[in-house]
NUNU-262551 format. One record per residue: residue in one letter; x, y, z of N, C-alpha, C in turn; residue number from 1. Coordinates in nm, 2 decimals. Atoms other than C-alpha are relative to their C-alpha. Layout:
<node 'A',<X,Y,Z>,<X,Y,Z>,<X,Y,Z>,NUM> ...
END
This chain:
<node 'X',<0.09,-0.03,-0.10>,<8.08,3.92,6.60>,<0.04,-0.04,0.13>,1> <node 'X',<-0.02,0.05,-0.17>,<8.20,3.71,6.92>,<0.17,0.12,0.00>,2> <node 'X',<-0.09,-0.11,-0.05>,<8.51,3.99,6.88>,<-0.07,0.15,0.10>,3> <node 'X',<0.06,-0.11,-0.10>,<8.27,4.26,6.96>,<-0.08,-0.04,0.10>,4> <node 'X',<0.08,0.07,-0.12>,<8.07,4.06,7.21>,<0.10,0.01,0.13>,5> <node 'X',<-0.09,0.02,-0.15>,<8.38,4.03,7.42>,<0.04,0.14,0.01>,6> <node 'X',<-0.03,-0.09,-0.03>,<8.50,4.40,7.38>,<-0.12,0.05,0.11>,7> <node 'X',<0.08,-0.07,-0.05>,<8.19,4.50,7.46>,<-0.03,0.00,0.17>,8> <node 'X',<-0.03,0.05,-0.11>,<8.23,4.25,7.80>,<0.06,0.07,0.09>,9> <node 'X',<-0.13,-0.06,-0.07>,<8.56,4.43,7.87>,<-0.04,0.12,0.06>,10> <node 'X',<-0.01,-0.16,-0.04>,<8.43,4.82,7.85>,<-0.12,0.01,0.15>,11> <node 'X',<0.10,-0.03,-0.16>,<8.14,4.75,8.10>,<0.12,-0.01,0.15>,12> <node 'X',<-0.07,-0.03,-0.13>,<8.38,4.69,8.40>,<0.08,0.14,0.03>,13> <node 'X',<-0.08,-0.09,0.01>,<8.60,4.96,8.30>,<-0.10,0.11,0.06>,14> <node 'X',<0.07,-0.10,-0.01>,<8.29,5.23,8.27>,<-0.09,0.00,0.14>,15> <node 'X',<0.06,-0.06,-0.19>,<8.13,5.13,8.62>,<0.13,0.03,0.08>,16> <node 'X',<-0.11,0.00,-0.10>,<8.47,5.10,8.82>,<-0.04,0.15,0.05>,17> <node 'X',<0.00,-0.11,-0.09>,<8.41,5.41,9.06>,<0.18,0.02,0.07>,18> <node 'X',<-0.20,-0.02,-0.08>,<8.85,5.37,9.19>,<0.00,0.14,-0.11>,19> <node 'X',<-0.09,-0.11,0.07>,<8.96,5.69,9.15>,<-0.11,0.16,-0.02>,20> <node 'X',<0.08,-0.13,0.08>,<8.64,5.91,9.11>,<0.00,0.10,0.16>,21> <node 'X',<-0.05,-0.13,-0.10>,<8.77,6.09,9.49>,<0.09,0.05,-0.01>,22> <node 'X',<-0.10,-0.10,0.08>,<9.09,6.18,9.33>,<-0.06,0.15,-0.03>,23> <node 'X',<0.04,-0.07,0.10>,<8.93,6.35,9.06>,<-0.12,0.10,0.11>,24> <node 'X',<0.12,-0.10,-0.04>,<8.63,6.52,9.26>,<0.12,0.09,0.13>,25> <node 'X',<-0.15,-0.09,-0.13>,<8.94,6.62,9.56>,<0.08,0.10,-0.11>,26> <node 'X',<-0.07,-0.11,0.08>,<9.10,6.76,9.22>,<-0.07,0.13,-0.04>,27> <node 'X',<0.11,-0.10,-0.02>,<8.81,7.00,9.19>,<-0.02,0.08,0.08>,28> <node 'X',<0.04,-0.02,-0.14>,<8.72,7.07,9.51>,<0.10,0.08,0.07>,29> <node 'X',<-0.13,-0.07,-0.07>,<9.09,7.16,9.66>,<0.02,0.08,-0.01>,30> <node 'X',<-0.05,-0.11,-0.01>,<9.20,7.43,9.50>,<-0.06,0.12,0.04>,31> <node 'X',<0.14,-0.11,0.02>,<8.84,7.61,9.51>,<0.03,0.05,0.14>,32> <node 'X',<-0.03,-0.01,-0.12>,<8.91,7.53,9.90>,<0.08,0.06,0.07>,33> <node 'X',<-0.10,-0.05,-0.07>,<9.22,7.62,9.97>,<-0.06,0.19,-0.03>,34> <node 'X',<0.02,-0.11,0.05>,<9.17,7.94,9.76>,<-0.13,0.11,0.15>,35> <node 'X',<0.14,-0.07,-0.10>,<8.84,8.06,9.99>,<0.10,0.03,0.13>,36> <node 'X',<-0.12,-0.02,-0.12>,<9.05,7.97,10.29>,<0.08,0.15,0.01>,37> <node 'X',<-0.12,-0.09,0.05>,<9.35,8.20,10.20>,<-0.10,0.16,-0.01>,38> <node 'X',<0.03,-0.11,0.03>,<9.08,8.46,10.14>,<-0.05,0.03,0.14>,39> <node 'X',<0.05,0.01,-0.09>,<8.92,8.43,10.44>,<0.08,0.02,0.11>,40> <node 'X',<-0.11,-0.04,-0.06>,<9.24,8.45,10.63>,<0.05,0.12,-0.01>,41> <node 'X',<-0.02,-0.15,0.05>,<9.30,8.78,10.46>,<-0.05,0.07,0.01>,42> <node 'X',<0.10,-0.09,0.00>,<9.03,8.91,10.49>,<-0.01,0.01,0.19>,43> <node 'X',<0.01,0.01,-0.13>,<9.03,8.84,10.87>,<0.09,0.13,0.03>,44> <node 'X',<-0.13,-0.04,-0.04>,<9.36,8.97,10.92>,<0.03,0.18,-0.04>,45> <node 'X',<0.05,-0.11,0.04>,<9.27,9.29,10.72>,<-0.10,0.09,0.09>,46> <node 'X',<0.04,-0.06,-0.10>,<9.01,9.35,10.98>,<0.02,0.03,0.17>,47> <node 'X',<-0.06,-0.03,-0.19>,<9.20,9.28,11.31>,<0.08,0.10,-0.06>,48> <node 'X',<-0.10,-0.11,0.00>,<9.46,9.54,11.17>,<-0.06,0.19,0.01>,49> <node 'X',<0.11,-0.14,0.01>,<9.18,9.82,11.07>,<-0.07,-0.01,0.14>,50> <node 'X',<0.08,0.02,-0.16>,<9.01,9.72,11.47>,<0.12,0.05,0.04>,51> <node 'X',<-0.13,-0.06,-0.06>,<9.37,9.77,11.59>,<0.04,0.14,-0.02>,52> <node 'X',<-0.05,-0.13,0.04>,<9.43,10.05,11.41>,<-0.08,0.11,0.09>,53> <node 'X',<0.11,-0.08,-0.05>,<9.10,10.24,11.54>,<0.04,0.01,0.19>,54> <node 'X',<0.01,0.02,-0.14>,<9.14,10.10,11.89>,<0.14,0.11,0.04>,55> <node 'X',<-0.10,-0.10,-0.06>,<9.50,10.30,11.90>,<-0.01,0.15,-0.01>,56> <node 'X',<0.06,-0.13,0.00>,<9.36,10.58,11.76>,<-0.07,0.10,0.10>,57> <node 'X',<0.06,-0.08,-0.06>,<9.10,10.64,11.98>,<0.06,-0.01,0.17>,58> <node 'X',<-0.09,-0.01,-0.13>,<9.34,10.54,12.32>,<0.14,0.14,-0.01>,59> <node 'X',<-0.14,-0.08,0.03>,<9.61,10.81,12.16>,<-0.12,0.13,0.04>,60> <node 'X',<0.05,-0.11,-0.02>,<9.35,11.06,12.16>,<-0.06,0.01,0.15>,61> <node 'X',<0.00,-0.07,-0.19>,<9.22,11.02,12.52>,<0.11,0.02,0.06>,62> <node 'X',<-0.14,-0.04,-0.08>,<9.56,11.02,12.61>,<0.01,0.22,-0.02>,63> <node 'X',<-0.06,-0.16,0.02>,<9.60,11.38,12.45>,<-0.08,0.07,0.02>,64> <node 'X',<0.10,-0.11,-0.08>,<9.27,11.51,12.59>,<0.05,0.03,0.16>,65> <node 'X',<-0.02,-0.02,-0.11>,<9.41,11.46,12.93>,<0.16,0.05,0.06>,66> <node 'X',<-0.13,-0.08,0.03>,<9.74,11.55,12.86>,<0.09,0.10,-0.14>,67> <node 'X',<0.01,-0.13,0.10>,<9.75,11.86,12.66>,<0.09,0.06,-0.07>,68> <node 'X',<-0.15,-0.04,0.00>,<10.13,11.94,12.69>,<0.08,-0.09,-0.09>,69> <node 'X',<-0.07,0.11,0.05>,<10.22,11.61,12.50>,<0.06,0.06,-0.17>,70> <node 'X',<-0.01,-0.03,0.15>,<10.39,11.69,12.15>,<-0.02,-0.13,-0.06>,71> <node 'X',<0.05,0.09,0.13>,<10.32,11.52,11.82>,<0.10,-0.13,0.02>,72> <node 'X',<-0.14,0.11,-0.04>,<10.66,11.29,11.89>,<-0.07,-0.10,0.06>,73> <node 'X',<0.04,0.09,-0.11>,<10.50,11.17,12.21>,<-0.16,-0.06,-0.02>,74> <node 'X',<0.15,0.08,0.05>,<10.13,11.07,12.07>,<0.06,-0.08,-0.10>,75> <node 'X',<-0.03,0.10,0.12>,<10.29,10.92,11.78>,<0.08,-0.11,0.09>,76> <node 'X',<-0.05,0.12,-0.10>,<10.52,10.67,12.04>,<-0.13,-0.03,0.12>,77> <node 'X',<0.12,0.05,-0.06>,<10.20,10.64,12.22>,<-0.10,-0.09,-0.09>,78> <node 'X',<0.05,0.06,0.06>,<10.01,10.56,11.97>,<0.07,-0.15,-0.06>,79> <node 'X',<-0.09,0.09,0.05>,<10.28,10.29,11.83>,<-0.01,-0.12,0.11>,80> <node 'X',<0.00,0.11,-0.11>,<10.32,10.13,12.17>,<-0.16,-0.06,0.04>,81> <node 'X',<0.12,0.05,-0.04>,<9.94,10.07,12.18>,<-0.03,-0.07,-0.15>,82> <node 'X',<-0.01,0.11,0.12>,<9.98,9.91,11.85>,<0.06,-0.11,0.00>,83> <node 'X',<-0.13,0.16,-0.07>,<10.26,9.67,11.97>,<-0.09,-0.11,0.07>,84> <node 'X',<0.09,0.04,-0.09>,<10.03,9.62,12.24>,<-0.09,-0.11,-0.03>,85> <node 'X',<0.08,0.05,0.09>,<9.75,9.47,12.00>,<0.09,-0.10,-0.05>,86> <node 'X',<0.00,0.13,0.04>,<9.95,9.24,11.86>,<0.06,0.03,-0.16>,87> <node 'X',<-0.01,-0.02,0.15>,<10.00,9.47,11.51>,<0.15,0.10,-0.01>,88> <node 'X',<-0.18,-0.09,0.02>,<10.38,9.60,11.38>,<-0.04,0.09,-0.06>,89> <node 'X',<0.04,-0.13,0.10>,<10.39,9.96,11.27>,<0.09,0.02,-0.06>,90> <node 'X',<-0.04,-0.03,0.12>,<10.57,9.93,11.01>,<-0.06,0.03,-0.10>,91> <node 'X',<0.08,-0.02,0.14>,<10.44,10.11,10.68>,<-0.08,0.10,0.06>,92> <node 'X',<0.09,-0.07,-0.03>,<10.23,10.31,10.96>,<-0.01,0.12,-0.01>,93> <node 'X',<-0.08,-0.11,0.00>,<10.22,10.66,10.90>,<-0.11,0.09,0.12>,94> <node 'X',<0.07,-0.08,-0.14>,<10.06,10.91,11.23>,<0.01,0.10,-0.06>,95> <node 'X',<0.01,-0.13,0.05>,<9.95,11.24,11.18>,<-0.12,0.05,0.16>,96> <node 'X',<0.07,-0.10,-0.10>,<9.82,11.53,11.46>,<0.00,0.12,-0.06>,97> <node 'X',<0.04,-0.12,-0.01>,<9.67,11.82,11.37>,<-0.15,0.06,0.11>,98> <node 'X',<0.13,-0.03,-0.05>,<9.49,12.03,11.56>,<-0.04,0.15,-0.04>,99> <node 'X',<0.07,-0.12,0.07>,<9.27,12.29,11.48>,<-0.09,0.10,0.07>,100> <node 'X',<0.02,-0.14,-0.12>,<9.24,12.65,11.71>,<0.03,-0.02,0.09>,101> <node 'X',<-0.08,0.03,-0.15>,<9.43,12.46,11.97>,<-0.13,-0.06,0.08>,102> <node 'X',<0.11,0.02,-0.10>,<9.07,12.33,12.08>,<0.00,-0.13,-0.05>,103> <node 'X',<0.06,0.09,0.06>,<9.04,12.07,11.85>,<0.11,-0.11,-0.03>,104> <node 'X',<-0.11,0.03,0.06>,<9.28,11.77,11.81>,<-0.02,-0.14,-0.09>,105> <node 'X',<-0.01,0.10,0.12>,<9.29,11.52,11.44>,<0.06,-0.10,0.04>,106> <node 'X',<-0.11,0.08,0.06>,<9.45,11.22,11.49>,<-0.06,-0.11,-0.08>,107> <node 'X',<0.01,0.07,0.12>,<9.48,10.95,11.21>,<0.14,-0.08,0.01>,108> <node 'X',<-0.03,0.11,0.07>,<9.64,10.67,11.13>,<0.00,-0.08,-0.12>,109> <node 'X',<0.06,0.09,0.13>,<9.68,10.51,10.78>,<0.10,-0.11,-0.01>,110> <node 'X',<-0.08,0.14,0.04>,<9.85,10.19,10.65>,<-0.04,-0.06,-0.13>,111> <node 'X',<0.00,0.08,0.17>,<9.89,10.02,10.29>,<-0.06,-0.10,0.05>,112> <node 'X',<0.00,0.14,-0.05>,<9.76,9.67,10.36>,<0.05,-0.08,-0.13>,113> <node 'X',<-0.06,0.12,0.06>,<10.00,9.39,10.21>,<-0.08,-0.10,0.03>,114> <node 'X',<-0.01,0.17,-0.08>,<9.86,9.01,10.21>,<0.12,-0.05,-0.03>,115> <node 'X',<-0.09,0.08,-0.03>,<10.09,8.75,10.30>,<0.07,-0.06,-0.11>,116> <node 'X',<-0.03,0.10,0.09>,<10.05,8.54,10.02>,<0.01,0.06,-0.08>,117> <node 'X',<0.03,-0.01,0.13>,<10.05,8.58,9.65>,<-0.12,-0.08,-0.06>,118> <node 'X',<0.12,0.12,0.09>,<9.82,8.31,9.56>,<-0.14,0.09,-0.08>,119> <node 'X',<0.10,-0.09,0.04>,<9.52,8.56,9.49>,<0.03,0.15,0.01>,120> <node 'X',<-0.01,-0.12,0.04>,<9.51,8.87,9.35>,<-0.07,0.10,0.07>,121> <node 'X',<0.08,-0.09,-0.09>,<9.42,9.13,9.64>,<0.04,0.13,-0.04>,122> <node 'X',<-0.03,-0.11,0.03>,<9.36,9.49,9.55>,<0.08,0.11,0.12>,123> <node 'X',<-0.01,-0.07,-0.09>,<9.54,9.76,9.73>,<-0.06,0.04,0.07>,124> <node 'X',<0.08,-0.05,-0.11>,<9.40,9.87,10.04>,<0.01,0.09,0.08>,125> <node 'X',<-0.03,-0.10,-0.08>,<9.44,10.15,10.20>,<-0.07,0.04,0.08>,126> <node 'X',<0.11,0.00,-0.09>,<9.30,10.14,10.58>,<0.10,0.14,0.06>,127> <node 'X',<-0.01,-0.14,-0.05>,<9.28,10.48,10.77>,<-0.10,-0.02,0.16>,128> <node 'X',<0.06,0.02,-0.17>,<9.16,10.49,11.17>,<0.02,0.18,0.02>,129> <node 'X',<-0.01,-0.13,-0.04>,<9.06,10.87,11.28>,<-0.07,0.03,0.10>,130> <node 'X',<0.07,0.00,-0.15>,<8.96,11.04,11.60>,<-0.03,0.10,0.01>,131> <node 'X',<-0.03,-0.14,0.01>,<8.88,11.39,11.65>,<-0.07,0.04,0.12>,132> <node 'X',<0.01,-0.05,-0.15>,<8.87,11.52,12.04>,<-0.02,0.11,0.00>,133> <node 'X',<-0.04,-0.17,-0.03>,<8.84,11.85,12.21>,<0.10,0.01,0.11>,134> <node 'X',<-0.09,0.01,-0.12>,<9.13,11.95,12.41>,<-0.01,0.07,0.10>,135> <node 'X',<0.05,-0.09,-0.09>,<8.98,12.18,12.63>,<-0.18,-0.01,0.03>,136> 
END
């Protein structure tokens, strides 16, 4: 009996001790955190490129309302340089002008979106920015 009297002495200190229970809740807590973060960064960064995208879109097209003579070449390096501009690389970008009865002119912009990281599994995305003027 006085054996289990004294175990029983021992486990009480052990079972209150609180050392160690911010570890364990920081082990919980972190990854949930970082994770949100990371998405949240992604997700940002996904919308300044689709804002960028639009924004060049619709500067490429007033450009080619007011200059009518411009070929597809020269809106597409227009458009690009007003992408630079922003802050966003056109790489992966792809440009497109059509216009339709010479009155009307399409332009578009699309892009894959890559995230940075791997850590979370983000679906393909595929952002598109379009504008449709009259050229006359």
């Amino acid at each position: 009996m006085a054996v289990n009297a004294t175990m029983r002495g021992r486990r009480r200190p052990f079972l209150a001790c609180c050392r160690g229970a911010t570890a364990v809740e920081f082990a919980i807590v972190a990854p949930l955190f970082l994770a949100m973060m990371v998405g949240v960064f992604e997700l940002s960064r996904a919308m300044w490129i689709k804002a960028s995208m639009q924004y060049a879109v619709e500067e490429t097209s007033r450009y080619a309302m007011v200059n009518t003579t411009k070929t597809d070449a020269e809106l597409k390096t227009y458009a690009q340089t007003k992408l630079t501009d922003a802050g966003v690389g056109t790489t992966g970008m792809d440009f497109s002008n059509t216009t339709s009865d010479g009155t009307v002119a399409n332009i578009e912009v699309s892009y894959s979106f890559q995230t940075l990281t791997s850590l979370l599994p983000f679906p393909s995305l595929t952002m598109t920015a379009k504008s449709r003027v009259p050229l006359s």
